[in-house]
C-alpha positions as CSV (number, residue, x, y, z in Angstrom):
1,X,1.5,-8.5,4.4
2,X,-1.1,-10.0,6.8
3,X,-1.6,-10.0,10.5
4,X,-2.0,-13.2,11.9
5,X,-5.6,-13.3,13.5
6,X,-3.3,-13.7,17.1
7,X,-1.2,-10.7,16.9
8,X,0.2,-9.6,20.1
9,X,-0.7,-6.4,22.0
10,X,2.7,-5.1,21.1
11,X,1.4,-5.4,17.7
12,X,-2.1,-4.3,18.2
13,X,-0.4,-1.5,20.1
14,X,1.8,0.0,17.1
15,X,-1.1,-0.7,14.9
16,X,-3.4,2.2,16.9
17,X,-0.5,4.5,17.3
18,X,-0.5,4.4,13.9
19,X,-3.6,4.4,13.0
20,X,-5.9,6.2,15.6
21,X,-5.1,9.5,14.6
22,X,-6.3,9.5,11.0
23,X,-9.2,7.5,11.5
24,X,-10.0,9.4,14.9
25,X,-9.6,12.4,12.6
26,X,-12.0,10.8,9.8
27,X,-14.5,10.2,12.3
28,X,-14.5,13.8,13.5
29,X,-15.0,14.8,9.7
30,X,-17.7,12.5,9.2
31,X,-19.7,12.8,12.6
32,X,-18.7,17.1,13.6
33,X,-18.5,15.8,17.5
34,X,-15.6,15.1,18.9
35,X,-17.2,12.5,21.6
36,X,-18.9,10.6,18.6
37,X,-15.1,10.4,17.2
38,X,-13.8,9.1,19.7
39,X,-16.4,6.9,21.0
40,X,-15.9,5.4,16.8
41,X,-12.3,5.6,16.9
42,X,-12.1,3.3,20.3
43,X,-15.1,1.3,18.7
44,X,-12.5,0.9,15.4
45,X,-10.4,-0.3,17.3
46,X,-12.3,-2.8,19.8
47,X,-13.9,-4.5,16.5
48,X,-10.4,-5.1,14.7
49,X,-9.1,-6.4,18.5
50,X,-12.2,-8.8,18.3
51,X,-12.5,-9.3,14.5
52,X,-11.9,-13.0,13.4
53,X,-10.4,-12.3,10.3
54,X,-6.4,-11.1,9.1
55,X,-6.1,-7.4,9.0
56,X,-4.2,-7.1,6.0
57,X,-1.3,-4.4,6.0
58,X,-1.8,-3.6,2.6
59,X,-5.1,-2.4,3.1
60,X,-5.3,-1.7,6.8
61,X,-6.1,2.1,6.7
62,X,-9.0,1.2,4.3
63,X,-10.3,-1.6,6.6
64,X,-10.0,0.6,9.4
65,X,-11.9,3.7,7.8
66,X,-14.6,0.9,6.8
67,X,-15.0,0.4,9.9
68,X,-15.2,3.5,11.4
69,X,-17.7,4.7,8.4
70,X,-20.0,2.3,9.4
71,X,-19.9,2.7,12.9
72,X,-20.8,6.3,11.8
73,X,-23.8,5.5,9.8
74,X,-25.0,3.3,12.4
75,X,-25.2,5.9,15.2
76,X,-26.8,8.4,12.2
77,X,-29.9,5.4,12.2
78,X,-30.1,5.5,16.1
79,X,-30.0,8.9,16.5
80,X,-31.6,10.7,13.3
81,X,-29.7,13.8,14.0
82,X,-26.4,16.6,13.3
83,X,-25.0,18.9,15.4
84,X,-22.2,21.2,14.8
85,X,-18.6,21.2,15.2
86,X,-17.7,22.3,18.8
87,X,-16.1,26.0,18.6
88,X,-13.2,24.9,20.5
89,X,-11.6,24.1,17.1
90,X,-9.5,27.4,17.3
91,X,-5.7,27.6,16.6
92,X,-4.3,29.9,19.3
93,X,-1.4,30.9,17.6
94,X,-3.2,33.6,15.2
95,X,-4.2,37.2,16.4
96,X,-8.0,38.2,16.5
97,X,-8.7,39.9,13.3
98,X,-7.3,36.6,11.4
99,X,-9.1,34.3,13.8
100,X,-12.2,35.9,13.1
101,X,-11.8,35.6,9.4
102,X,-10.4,32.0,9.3
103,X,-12.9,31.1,12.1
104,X,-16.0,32.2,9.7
105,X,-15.0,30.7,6.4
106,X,-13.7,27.2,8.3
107,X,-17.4,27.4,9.8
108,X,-18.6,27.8,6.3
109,X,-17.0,25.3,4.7
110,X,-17.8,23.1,7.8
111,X,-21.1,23.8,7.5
112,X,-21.3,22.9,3.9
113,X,-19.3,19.6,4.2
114,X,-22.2,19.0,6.8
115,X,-24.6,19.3,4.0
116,X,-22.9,17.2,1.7
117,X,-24.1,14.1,0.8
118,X,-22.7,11.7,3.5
119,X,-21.1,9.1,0.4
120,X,-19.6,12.5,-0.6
121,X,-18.2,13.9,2.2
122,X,-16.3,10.6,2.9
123,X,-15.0,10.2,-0.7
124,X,-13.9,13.6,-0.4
125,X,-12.1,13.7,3.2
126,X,-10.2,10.1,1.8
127,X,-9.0,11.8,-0.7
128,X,-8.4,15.0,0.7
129,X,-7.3,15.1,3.8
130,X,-6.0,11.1,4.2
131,X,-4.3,10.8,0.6
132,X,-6.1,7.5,-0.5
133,X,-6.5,6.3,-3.7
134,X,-9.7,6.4,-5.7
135,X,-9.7,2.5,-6.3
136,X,-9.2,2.6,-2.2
137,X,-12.1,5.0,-1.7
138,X,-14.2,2.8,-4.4
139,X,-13.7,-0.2,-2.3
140,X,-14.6,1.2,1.4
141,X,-17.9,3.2,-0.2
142,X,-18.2,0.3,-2.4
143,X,-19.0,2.4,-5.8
144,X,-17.3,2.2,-8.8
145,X,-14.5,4.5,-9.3
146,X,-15.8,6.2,-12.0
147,X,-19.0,7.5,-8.9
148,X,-16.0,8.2,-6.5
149,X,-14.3,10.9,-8.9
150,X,-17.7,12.1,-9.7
151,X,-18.5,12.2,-6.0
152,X,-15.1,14.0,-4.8
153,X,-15.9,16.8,-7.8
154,X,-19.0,17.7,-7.4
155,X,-18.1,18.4,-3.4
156,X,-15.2,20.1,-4.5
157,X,-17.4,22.3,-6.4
158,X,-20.0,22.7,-3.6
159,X,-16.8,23.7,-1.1
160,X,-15.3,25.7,-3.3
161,X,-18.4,28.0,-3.6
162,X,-18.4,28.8,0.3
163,X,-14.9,29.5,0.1
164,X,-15.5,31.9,-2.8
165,X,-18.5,33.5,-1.2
């Protein structure tokens, strides 16, 4: 089902309340900053408000995410640079001894997603953590699908040694 290029705010409005949190949560993935998600996650947003084209409902999650990855690898040729995840990230509901074990292996694993490949790190948090379909993931890296199941092992492999270690 399409959106009509002259959707209504009331549409555009239950379209980000859908939507913002999973791609405000890819961009956080893909970028470690949670001002550089949120600045691509309005900037999502913004684009698809001004875009000339249909956003078609079928598809819209992989539009968005298109979007946003881009947006991403744009800021990545300005600024030439990573930083880490702020260490905010904590869930206050565990006591200390757990915190500081699940706080040094998420770290790890963060870390190493950082080092991944960045074609890799977004086939794997689509898959992962936003339950798309390869053919999906295929379409928004634009790879064949046989290079986004290759892509999402290999990283699984790569996480699964920190987690090990």
């Amino acid at each position: 089902m399409a959106v009509p290029r002259d959707f209504s705010l009331s549409d555009f409005s239950s379209l980000y309340k859908q939507y913002a949190p999973d791609v405000h949560r890819f961009a956080l993935y893909l970028s470690g900053q949670r001002a550089d998600a949120e600045d691509i996650t309005s900037e999502t947003f913004a684009r698809v408000w001004a875009s000339p084209e249909s956003v078609v409902m079928a598809t819209v999650k992989g539009y968005l995410f298109t979007i946003a990855r881009h947006l991403f690898l744009q800021g990545l040729r300005k600024t030439s640079r990573h930083e880490t995840l702020d260490e905010d990230l904590v869930d206050p509901s565990v006591g200390p001894e757990e915190h500081a074990e699940q706080s040094a292996t998420l770290q790890s694993v963060l870390k190493e997603l950082q080092r991944l490949p960045e074609a890799s790190r977004s086939a794997l948090l689509m898959y992962a953590v936003d339950g798309m379909a390869y053919d999906e993931i295929a379409r928004v890296l634009d790879i064949s699908l046989p290079a986004v199941k290759v892509k999402i092992h290999r990283a699984r492999l790569a996480l699964a040694g920190v987690r090990d270690a």
